[in-house]
LUMMI-24072 format. One record per residue (C-alpha): residue number from 1; residue in three letters; x, y, z. Coordinates in Angstrom, 1 decimal. Example, Ala and Ser with C-alpha at 12.3 -4.5 7.8 and 13.67 -1.06 7.14 Angstrom:
[1, "ala", [12.3, -4.5, 7.8]]
[2, "ser", [13.7, -1.1, 7.1]]
***
This chain:
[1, "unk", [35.1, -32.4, 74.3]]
[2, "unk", [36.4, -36.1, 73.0]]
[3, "unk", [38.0, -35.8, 69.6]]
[4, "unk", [35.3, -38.1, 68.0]]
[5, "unk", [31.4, -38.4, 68.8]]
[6, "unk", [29.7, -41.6, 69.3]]
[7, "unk", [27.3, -43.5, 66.4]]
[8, "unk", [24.2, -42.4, 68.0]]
[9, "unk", [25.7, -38.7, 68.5]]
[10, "unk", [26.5, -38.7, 65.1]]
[11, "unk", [23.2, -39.7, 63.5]]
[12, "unk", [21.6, -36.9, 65.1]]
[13, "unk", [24.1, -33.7, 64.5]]
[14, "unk", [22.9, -31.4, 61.4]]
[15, "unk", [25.5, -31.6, 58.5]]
[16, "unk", [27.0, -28.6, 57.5]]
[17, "unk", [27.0, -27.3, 53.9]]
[18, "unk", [29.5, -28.4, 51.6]]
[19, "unk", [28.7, -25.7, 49.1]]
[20, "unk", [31.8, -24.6, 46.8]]
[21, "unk", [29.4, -22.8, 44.2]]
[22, "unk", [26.2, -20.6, 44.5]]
[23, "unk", [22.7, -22.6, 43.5]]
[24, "unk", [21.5, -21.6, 40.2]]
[25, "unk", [18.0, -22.1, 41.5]]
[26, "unk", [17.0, -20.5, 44.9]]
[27, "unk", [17.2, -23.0, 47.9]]
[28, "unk", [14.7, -23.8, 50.0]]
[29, "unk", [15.6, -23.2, 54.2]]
[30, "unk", [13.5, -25.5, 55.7]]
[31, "unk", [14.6, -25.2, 59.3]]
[32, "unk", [12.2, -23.5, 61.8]]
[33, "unk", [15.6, -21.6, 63.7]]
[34, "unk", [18.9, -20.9, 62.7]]
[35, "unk", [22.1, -21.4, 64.8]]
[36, "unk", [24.7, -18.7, 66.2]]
[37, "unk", [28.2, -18.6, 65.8]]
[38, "unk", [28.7, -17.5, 69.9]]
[39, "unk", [25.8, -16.7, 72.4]]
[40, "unk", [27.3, -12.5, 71.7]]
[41, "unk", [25.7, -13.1, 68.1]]
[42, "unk", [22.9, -14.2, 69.3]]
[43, "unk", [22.2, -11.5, 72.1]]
[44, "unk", [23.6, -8.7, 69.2]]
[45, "unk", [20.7, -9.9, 66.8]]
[46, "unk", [17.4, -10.4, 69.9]]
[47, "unk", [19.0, -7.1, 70.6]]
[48, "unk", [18.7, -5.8, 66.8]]
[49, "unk", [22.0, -4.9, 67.0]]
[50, "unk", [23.2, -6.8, 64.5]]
[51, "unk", [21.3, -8.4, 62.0]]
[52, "unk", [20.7, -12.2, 61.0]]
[53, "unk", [17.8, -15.0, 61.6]]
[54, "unk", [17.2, -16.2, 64.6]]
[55, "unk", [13.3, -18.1, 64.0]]
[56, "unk", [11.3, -18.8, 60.4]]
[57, "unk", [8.6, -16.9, 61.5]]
[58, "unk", [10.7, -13.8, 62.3]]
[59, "unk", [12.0, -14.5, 58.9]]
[60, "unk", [13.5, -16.9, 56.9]]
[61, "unk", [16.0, -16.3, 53.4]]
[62, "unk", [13.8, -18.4, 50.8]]
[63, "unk", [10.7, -16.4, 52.1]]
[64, "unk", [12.5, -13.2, 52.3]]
[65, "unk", [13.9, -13.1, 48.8]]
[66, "unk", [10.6, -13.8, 47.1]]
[67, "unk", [9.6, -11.1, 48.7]]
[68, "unk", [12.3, -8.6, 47.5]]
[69, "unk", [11.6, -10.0, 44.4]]
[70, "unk", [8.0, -9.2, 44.4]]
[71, "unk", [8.5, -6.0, 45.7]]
[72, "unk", [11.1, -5.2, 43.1]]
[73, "unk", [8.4, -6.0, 40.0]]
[74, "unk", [5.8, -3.7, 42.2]]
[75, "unk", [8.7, -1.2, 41.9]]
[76, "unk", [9.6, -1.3, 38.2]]
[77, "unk", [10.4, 1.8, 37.1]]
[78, "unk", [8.4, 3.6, 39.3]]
[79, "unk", [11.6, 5.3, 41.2]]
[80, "unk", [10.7, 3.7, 44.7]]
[81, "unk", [12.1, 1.3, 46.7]]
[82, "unk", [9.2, -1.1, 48.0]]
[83, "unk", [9.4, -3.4, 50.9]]
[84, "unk", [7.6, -6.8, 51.1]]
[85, "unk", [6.6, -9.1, 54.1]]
[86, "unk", [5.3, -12.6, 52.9]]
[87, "unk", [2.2, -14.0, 54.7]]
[88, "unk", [0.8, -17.2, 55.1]]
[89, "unk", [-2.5, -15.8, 52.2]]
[90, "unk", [-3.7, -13.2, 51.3]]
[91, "unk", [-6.5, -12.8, 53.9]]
[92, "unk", [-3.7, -13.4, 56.5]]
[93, "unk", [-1.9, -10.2, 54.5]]
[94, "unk", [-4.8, -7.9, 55.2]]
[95, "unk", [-5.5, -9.1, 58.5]]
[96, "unk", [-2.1, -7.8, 59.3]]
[97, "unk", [-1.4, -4.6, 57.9]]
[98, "unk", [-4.9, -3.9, 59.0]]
[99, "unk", [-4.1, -4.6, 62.4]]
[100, "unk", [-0.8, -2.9, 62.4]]
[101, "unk", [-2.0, 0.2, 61.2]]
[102, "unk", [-5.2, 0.2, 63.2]]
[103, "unk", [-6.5, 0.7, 66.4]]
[104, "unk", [-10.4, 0.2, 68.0]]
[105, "unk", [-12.1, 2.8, 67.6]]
[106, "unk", [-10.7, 3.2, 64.1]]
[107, "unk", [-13.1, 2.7, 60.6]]
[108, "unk", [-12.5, 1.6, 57.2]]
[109, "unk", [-13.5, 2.9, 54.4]]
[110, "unk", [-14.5, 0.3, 51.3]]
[111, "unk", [-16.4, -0.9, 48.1]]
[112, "unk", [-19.1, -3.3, 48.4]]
[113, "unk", [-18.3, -5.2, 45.6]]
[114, "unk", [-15.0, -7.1, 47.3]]
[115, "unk", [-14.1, -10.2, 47.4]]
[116, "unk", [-16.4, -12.6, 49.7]]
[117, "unk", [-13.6, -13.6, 52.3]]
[118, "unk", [-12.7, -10.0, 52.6]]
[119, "unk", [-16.1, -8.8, 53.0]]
[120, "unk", [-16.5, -11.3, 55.8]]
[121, "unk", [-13.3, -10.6, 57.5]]
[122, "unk", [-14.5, -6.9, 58.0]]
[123, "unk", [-17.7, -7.8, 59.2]]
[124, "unk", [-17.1, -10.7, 61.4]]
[125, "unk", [-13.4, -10.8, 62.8]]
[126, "unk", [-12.9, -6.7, 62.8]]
[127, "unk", [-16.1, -5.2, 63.3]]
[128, "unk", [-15.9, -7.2, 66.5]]
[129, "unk", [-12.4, -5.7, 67.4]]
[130, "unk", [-14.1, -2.4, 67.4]]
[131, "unk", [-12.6, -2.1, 63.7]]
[132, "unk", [-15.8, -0.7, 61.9]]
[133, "unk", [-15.6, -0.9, 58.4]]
[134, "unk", [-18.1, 1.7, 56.1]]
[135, "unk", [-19.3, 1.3, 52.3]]
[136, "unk", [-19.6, 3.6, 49.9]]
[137, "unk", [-19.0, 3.9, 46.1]]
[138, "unk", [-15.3, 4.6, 45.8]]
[139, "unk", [-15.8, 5.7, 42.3]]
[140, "unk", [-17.7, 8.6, 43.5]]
[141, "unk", [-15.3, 10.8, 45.2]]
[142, "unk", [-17.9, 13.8, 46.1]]
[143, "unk", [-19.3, 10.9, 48.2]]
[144, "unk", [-15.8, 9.7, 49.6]]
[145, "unk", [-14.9, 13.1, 50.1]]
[146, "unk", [-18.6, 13.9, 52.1]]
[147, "unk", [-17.6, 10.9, 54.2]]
[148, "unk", [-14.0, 11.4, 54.8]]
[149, "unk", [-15.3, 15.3, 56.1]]
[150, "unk", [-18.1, 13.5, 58.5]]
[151, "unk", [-16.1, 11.2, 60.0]]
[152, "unk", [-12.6, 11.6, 61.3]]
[153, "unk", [-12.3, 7.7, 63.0]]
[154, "unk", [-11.9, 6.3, 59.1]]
[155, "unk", [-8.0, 6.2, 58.8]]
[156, "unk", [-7.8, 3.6, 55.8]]
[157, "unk", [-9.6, 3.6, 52.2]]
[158, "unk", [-8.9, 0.1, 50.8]]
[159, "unk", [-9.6, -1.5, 47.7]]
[160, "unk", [-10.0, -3.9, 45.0]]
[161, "unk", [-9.3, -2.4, 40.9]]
[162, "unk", [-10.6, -4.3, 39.3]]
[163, "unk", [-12.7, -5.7, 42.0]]
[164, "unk", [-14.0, -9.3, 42.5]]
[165, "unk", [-16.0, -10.2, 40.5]]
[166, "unk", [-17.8, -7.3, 39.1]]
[167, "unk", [-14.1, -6.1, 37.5]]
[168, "unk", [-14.7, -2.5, 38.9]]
[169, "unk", [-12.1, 0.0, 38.1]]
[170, "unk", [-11.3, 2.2, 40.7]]
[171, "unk", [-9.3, 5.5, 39.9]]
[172, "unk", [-5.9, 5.3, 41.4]]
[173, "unk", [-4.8, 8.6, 41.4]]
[174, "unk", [-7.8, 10.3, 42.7]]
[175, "unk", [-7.9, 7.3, 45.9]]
[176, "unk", [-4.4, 8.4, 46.4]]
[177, "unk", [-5.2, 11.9, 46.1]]
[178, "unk", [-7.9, 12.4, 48.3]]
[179, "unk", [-5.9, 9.8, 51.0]]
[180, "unk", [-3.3, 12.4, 51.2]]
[181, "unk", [-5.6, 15.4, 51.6]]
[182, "unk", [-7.3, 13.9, 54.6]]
[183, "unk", [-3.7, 12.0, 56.2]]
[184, "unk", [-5.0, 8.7, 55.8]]
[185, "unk", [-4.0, 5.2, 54.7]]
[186, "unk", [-4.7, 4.1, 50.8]]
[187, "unk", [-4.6, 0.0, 50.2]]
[188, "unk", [-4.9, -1.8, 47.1]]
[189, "unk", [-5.6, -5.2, 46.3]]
[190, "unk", [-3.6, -5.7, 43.0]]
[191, "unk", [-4.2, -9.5, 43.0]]
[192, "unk", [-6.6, -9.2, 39.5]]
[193, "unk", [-3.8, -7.5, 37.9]]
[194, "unk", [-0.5, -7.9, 38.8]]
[195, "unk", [2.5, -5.7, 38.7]]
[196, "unk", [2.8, -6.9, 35.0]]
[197, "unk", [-0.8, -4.8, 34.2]]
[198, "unk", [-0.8, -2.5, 37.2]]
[199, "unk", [1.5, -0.7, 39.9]]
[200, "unk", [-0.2, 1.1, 42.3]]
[201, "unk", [2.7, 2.6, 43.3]]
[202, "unk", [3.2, 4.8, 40.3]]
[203, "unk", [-0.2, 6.6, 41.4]]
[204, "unk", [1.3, 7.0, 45.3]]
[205, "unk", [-0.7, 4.2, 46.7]]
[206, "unk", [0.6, 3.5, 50.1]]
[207, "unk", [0.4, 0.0, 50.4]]
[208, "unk", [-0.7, -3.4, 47.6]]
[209, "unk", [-1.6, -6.7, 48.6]]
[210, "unk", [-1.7, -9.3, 46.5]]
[211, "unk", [-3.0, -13.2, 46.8]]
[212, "unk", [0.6, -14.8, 45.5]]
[213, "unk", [-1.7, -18.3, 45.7]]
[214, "unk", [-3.1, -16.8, 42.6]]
[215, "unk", [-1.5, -15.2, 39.2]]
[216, "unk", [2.1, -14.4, 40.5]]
[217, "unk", [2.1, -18.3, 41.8]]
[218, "unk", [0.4, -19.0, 38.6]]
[219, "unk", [0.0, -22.8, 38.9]]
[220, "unk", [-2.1, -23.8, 42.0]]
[221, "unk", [0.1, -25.3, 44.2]]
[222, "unk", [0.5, -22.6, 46.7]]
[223, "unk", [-1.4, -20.3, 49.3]]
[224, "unk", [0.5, -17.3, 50.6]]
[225, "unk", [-0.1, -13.9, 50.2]]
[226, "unk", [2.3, -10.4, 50.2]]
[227, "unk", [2.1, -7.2, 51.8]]
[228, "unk", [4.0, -4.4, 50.0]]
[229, "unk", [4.6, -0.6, 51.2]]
[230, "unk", [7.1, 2.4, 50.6]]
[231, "unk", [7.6, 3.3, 54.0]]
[232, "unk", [10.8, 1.1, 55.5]]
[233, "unk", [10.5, 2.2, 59.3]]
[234, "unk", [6.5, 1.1, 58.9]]
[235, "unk", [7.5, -2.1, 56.9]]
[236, "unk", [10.0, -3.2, 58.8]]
[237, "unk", [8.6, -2.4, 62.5]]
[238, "unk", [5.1, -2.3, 63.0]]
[239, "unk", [3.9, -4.5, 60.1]]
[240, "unk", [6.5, -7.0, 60.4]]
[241, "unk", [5.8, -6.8, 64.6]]
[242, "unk", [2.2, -8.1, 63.9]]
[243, "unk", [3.2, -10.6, 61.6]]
[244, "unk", [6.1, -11.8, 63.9]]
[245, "unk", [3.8, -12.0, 66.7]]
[246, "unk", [0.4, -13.0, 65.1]]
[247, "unk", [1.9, -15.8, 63.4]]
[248, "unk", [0.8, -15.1, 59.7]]
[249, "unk", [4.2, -15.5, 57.8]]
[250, "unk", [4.8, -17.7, 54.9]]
[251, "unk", [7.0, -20.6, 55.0]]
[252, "unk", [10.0, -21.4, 52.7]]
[253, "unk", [8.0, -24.1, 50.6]]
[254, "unk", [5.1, -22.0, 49.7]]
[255, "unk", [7.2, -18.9, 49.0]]
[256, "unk", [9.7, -20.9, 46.7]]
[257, "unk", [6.9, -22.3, 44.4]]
[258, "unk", [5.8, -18.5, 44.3]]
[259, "unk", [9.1, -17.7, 43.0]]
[260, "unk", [9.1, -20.6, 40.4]]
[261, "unk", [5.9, -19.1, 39.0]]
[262, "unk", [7.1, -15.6, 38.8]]
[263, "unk", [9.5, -16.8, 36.2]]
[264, "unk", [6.8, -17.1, 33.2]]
[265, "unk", [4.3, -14.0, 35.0]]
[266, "unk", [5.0, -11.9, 32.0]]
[267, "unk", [4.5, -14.6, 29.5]]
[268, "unk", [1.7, -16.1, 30.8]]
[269, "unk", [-0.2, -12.6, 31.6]]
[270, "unk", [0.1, -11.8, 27.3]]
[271, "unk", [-1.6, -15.6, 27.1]]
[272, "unk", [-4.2, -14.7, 29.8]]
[273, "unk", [-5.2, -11.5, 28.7]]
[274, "unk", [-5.1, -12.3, 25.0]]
[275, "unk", [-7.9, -15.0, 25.9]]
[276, "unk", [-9.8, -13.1, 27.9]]
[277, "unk", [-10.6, -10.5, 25.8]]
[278, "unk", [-11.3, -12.9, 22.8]]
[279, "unk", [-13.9, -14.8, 25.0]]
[280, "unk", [-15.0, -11.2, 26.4]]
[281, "unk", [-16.1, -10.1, 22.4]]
[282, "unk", [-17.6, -14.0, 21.9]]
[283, "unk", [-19.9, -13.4, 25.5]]
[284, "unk", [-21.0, -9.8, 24.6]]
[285, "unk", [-22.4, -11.0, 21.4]]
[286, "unk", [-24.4, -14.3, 22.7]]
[287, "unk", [-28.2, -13.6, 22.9]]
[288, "unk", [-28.6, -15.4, 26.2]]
[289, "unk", [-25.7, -12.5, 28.0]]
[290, "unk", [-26.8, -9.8, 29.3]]
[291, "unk", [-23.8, -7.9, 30.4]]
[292, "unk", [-20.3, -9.2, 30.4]]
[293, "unk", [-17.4, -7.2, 33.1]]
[294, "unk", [-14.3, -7.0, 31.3]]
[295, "unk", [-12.3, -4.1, 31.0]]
[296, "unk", [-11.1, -4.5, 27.7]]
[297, "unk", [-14.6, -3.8, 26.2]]
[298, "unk", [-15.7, -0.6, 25.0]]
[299, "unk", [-18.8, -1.5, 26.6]]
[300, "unk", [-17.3, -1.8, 30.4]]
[301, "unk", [-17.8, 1.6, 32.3]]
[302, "unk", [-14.6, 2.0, 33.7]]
[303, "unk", [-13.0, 1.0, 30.5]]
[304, "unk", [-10.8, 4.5, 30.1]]
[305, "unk", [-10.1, 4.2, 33.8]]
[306, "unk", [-8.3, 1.0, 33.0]]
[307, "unk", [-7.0, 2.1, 29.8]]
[308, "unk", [-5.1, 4.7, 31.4]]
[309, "unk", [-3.6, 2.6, 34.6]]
[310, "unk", [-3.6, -0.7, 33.4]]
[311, "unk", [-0.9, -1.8, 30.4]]
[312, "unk", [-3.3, -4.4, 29.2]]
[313, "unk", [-6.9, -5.9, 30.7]]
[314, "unk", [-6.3, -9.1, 32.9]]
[315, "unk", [-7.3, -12.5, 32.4]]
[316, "unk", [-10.5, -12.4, 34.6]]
[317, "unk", [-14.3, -11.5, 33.1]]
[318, "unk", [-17.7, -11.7, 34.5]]
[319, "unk", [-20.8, -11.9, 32.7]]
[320, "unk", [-24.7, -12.3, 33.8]]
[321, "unk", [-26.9, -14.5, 32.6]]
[322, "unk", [-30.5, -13.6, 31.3]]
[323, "unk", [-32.1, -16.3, 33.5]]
[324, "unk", [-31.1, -15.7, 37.0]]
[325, "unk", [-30.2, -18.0, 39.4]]
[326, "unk", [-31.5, -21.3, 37.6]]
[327, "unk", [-30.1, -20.4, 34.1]]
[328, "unk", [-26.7, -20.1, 36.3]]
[329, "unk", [-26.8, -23.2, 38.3]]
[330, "unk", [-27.6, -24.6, 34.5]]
[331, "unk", [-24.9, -23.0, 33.0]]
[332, "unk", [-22.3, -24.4, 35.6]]
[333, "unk", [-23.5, -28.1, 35.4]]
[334, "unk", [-23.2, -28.1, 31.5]]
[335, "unk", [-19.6, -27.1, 32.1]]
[336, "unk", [-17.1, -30.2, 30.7]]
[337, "unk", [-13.6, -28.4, 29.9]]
[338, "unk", [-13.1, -25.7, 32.1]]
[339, "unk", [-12.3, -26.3, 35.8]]
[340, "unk", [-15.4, -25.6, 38.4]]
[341, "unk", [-13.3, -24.3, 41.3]]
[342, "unk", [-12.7, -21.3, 43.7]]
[343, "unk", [-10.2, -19.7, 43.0]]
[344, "unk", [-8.8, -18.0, 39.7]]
[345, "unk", [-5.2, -16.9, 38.2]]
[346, "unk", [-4.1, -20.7, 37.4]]
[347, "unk", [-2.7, -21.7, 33.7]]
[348, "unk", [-6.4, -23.6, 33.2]]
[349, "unk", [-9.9, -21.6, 33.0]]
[350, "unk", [-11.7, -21.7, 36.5]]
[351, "unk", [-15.2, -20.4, 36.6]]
[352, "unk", [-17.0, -19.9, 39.6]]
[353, "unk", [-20.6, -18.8, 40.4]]
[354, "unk", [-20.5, -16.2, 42.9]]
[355, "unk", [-24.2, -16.2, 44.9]]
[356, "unk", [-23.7, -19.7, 45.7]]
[357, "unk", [-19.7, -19.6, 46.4]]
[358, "unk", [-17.6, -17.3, 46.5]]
[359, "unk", [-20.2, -14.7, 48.0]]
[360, "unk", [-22.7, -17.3, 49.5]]
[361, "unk", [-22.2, -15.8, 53.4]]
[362, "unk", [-22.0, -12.3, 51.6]]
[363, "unk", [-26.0, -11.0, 52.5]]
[364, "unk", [-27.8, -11.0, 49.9]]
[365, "unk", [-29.0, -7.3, 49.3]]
[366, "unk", [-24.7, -5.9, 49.6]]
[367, "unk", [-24.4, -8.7, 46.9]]
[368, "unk", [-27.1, -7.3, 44.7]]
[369, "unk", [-26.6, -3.3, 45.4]]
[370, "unk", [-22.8, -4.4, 43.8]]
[371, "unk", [-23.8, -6.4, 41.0]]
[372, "unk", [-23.1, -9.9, 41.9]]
[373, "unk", [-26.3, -11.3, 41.3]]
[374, "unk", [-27.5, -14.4, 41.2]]
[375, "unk", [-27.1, -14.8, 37.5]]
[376, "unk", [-23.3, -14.1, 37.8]]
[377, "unk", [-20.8, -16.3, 36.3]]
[378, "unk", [-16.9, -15.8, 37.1]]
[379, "unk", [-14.3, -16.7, 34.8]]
[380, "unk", [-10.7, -16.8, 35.5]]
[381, "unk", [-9.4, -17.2, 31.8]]
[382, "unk", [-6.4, -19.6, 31.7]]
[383, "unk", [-3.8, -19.9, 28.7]]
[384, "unk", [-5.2, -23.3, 27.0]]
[385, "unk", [-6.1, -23.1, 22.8]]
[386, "unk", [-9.1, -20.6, 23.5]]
[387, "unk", [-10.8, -22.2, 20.8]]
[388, "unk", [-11.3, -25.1, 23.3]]
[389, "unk", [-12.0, -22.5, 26.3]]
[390, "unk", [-15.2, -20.9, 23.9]]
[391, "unk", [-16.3, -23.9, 22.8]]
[392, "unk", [-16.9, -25.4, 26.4]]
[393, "unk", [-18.9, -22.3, 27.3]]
[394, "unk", [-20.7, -21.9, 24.6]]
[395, "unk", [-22.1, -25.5, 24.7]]
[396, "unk", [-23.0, -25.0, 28.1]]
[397, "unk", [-24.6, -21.7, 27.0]]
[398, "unk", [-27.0, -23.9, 24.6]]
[399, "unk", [-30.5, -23.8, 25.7]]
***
């Protein structure tokens, strides 16, 4: 090869890092591939002989350390080593470990008060795999158990504690428990809580999935999502396989603005759940309420549930309004200082109206049978003066 490269040459070739000292803050490797040293490196990694990056959505070094990272907070103190691939949201999590862990034929077992998106992925994208998905009350376990003993196809019991939006607490141990007795799959959806409230792992869960685009991301500037399990073989194989090949990885911008907002998690959880519950006592005392969901109540029904699994009560409520459907459309247009927008876990107050949201493709009699009625107001608490926060809603509260 000539000694020197021609102007045109030049302006194309990559630079090469002139790096003398480590970043303080993690960088962000934008490239979609990475080069090899000798076509032998490159044949030793395909081959998985040796290990490196070959192709950002095999992996990529921002993505993958916010992952570690993640999984080493779902880990604290818990005495396990945890194993984290990053996806592209949190619906593209569950889509994946779903479909790495399942086969047709296979069924899920589930709450009915989920989340709207996941309630439709079930129904319309697996149900039509020949992925059947089955409700029950997952609080109940004489009915899970009489289900589990009737049907041998369910492999997976997955759920939300606290679920959305009805903030549902769902026993951990006893989902674990009765997972292992019948060699099946337990999933949580920790998203509500975090691993600063909640680690699912400490009760033997098998695998957590969490929304990052919410409270570990913190400021609304992100979508990903995380899948998290023990089992390294499992992790490292078959889930990350079906992420490789379905496409549903995170990419190195996304995951690095996760990582920025995992800096102030703990801090801004104290400020979040602090709020809540303030706002929580101010609801359950208003005329025009009828039932708040919070789990730091007294009145909540799965309030010792959380009490013994969670380290505080979350930053997310419910409540029901007297009036139905109206009085909530009402309620939301009065709204001024807090945000109207779908989605929940950012610094500011978000509320939401289920029925005509968040749930509005969820049939209306699973909505109702679960307690998200048409009176039902979500609020994701933020960290503003909650003076200002109560204020807001109790104007819009004025009849």
């Amino acid at each position: 090869m000539k000694k020197t490269i021609e102007f045109q040459s030049l302006c194309v070739r990559e630079i090469k890092e002139n790096r003398t000292t480590d970043p303080h803050v993690l960088p962000i490797y934008a490239t979609s591939s990475f080069d090899f040293k000798h076509i032998d490196q490159g044949i030793n990694i395909f081959r998985g002989d040796e290990k490196g990056h070959v192709y950002s959505r095999f992996g990529n070094p921002t993505v993958e350390a916010v992952a570690e990272k993640i999984a080493s907070l779902e880990a604290h103190n818990t005495g396990n080593r945890i194993y984290g691939l990053f996806c592209s949201s949190g619906m593209a999590a569950i889509l994946t470990l779903v479909l790495a862990l399942m086969k047709k034929g296979d069924k899920i077992l589930t709450q009915g008060n989920l989340y709207g998106g996941t309630t439709e992925l079930f129904s319309d994208v697996l149900t039509p795999l020949g992925i059947e998905v089955v409700r029950t009350d997952l609080k109940d376990m004489a009915k899970v158990e009489k289900q589990l003993d009737l049907d041998r196809s369910i492999k997976m019991i997955f759920g939300e504690s606290p679920a959305n939006p009805t903030l549902a607490c769902l026993d951990l141990v006893q989902i674990s428990a009765v997972c292992k007795k019948h060699g099946i799959w337990s999933v949580i959806d920790n998203t509500f809580c975090t691993p600063y409230l909640q680690q699912p792992f400490l009760y033997d869960i098998d695998f957590v999935i969490h929304s990052t685009t919410k409270y570990l991301n913190g400021h609304g500037n992100s979508t990903a999502g995380i899948i998290l399990g023990s089992q390294a073989e499992l992790m490292q194989k078959d889930v990350w396989k079906t992420m490789k090949l379905a496409g549903t990885n995170s990419n190195a911008f996304d995951a690095w603005l996760v990582n920025q907002g995992l800096k102030t998690l703990a801090l801004r959880m104290e400020k979040h759940c602090s709020n809540a519950q303030q706002l929580a006592e101010f609801l359950e005392k208003h005329h025009i309420v009828q039932t708040v969901n919070y789990p730091g109540l007294l009145s909540h029904p799965d309030h010792s549930t959380a009490k013994r699994q969670m380290r505080e009560y979350g930053g997310m409520l419910s409540f029901e309004l007297k009036g139905g459907l109206e009085e909530g459309l009402t309620f939301m247009r009065k709204i001024r200082f807090c945000t109207l927008a779908p989605t929940m876990g950012d610094v500011d107050t978000l509320i939401l109206h289920p029925a005509s949201m968040s749930h509005v493709n969820v049939p209306k009699e699973i909505r109702e049978k679960n307690g998200i009625t048409d009176g039902l107001i979500r609020v994701s608490v933020g960290i503003e003066d909650i003076r200002d926060i109560i204020s807001d809603i109790e104007t819009a509260l004025e009849e």
